[in-house]
C-alpha positions as CSV (number, residue, x, y, z in Angstrom):
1,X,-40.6,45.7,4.6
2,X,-44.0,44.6,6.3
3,X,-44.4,44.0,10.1
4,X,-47.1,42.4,11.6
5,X,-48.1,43.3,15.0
6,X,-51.1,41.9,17.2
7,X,-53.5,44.3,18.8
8,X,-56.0,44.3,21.3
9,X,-58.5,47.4,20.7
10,X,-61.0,49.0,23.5
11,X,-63.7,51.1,21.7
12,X,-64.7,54.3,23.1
13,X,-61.8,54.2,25.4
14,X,-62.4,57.8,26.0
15,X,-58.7,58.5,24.1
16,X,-56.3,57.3,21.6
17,X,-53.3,55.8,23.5
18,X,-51.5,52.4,22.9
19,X,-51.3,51.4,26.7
20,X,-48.3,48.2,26.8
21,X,-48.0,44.6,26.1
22,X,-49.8,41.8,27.2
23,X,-49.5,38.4,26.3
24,X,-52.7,35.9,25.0
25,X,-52.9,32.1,26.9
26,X,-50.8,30.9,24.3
27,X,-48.2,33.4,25.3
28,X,-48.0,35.6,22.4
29,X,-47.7,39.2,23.0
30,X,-50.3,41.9,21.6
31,X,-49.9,45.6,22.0
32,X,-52.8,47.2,23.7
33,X,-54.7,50.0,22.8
34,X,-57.8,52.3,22.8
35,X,-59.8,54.5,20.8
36,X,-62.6,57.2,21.4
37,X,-64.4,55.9,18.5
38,X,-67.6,53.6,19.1
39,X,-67.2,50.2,17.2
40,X,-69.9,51.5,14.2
41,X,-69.3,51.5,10.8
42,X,-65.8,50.6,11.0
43,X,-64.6,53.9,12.8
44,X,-62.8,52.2,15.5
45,X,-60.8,50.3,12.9
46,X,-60.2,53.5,11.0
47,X,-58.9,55.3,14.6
48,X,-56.8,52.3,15.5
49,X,-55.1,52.5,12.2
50,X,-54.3,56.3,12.1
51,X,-53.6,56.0,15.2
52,X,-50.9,53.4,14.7
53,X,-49.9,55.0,11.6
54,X,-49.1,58.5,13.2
55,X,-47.3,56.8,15.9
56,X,-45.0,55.0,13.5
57,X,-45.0,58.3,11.1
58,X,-45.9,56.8,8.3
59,X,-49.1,57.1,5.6
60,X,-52.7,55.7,6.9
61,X,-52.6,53.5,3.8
62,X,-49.1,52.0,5.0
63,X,-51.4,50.7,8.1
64,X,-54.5,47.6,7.7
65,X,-56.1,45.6,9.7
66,X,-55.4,41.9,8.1
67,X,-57.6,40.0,10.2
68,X,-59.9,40.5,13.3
69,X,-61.9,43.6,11.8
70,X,-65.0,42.7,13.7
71,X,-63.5,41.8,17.0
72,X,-61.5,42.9,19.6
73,X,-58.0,40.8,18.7
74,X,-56.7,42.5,15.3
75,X,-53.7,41.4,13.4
76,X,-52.5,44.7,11.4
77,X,-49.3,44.9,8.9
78,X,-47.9,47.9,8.6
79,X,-45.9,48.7,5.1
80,X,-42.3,50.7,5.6
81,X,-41.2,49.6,9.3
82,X,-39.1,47.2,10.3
83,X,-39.7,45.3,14.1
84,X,-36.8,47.8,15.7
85,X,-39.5,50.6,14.9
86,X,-42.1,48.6,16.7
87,X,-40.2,48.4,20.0
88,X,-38.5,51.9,19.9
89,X,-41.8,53.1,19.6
90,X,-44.3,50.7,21.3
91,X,-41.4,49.1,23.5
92,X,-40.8,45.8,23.5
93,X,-43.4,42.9,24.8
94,X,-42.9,42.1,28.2
């Protein structure tokens, strides 16, 4: 199974932490979250997704960003969760 779950990433947030929901003007929920890494090279990306991926407990490869790479809206799908894992883990969007 492969979920798909918005996410709004802050760059050298000074920590990895998923912080809640929030919801676009169209109303559609994204999860935020930040990462130490600087926005270089891709290593924010990379941090978002191991991030993501530990949380979840599964592989790094089971985690990409599917669109939004270069800004700060991403759209990730993540191989081997289903959306229950998603809210147990994340909660749900408010």
């Amino acid at each position: 199974m492969t979920v798909r779950l918005a996410v709004r990433l802050t760059p050298r947030g000074g920590r990895n932490a998923s912080e809640g929901w929030a919801r676009d003007e169209k109303g559609q929920p994204y999860l935020k979250a930040r990462v130490a890494a600087p926005p270089v090279e891709g290593a924010a990306n990379v941090a978002l997704e191991t991030m993501i991926a530990k949380a979840l407990k599964v592989s790094r490869g089971s985690v990409r960003i599917v669109a939004g790479d270069q800004s700060r809206l991403k759209i990730l799908e993540i191989d081997g969760v289903a959306q229950d894992d998603i809210d147990r883990v994340f909660g749900r969007p408010t």
